[in-house]
N, C-alpha and C positions, 0 to 999 in steps of 0.2 A: 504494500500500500504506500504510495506517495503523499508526502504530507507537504503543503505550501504553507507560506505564511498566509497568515491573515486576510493582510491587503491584499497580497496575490490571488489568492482565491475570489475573490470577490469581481476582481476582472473576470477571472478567466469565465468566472460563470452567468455575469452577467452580460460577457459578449457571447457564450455559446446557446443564452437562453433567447437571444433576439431571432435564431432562426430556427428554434424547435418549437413543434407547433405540436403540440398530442393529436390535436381531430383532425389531421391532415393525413391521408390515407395515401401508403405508397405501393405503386405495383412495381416491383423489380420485375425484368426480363431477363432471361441469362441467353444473347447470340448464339453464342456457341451450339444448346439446345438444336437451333433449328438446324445448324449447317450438318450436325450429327444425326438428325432423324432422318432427313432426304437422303442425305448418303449411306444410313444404313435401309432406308425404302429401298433405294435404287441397289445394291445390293441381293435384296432380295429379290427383285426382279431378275440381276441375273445368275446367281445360281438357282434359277426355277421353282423357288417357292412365291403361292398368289401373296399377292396383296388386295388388299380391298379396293373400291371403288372409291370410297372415302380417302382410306389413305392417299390413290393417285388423284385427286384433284385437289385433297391436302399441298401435295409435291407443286402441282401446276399454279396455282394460288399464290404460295409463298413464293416460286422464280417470279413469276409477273409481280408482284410487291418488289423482291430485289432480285433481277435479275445479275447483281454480280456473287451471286449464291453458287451459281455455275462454275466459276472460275473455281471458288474452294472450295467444291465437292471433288476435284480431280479426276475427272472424268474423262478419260481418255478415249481417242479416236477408235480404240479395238474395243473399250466397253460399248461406245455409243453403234459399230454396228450391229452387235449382240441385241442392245433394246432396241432396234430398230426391228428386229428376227422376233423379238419375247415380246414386247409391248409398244403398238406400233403410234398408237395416240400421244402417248406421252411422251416417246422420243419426238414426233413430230411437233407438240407444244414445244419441247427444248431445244430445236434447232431454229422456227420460230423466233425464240426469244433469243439463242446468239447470233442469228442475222440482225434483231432490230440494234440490239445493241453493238454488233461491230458498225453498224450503219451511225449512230450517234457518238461513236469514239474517234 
């Protein structure tokens, strides 16, 4: 336990108490989350276990929100003919979205 003086403490706590707010409700998101569920969705497409219909338009939803989601799932040229072969919707949403975006970069 750290002990201040007196007067120190009285700063420290009345500048940390001007921006806590108790009724203020916070949602953390944790990024990371998403880039790790897509890439293990897509994954499972291709060693040939289903996924839901839910989950893929989960996948398509979130690239169109951030389509630089793509870049760091690592998805390489030899996976992406595979889903083209196992699921041809969803690779054709994510070719879609890296033409619009190499069109805007």
């Amino acid at each position: 336990m750290l002990y201040y003086p007196l007067h120190l403490k009285e700063i420290i706590f009345k500048n940390e108490l001007i921006w806590i707010n108790p009724g203020l409700k916070h949602n953390f998101i944790w990024e990371n989350n998403c880039f790790e569920k897509i890439r293990y969705l897509i994954n499972q497409i291709l060693y040939n276990y289903s996924i839901t219909n839910e989950e893929i338009n989960y996948i398509i939803s979130t690239i169109n929100k951030k389509p630089n989601i793509i870049k760091n799932i690592y998805l390489t040229p030899e996976q992406m003919m595979e889903l083209i072969e196992k699921n041809e919707s969803l690779s054709f949403e994510i070719l879609l979205i890296i033409c619009k975006t190499s069109l805007n970069e």
